[in-house]
C-alpha positions as CSV (number, residue, x, y, z in Angstrom):
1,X,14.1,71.0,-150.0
2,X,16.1,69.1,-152.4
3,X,20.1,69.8,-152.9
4,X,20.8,71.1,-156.1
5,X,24.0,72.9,-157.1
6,X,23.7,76.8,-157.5
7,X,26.9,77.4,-159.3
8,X,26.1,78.8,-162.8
9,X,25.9,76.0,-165.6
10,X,25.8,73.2,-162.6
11,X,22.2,70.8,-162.7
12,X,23.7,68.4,-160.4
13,X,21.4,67.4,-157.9
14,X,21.7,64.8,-154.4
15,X,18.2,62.7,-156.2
16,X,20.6,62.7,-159.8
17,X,23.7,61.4,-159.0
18,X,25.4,59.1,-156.1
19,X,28.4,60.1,-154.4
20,X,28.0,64.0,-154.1
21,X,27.8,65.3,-150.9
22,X,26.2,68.9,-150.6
23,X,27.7,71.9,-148.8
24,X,26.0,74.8,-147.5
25,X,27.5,78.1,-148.0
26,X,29.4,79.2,-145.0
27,X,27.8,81.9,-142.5
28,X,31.1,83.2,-141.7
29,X,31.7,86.1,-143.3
30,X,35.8,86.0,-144.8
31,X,34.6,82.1,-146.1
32,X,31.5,83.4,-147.3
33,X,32.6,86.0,-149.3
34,X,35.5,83.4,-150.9
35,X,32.7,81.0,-151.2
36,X,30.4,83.5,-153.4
37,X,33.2,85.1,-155.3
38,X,34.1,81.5,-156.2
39,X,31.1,80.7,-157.8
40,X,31.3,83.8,-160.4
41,X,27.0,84.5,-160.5
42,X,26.9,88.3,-161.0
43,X,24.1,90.0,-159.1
44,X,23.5,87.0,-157.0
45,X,22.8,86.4,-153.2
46,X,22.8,82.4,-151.7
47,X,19.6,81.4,-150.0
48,X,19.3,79.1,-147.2
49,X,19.5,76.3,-149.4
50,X,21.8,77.0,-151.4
51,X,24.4,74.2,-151.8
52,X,27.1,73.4,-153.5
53,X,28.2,69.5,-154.3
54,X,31.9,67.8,-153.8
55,X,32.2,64.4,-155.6
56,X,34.3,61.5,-153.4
């Protein structure tokens, strides 16, 4: 499965741009819930796949 961000208004994706590294959402649950409220989607639940980027 490609890595494509899932924050709201992001199309960035690993094939479309060099020097992003992905992140997966974080199982545990106090991160995870930071990690959701963060990205602001309303009525929205990650997948496994869900990623977001971090340029370097």
């Amino acid at each position: 499965m490609p890595s494509i961000c899932c924050a709201l208004g992001c199309d960035n994706s690993k094939s479309q741009r060099n020097g992003l590294t992905f992140y997966n959402i974080p199982k545990n649950t106090e991160c995870h819930q930071k990690w959701i409220a963060a990205i602001k989607r309303d009525h929205w639940n990650p997948i496994e796949h869900s990623r977001l980027p971090y340029p370097y």
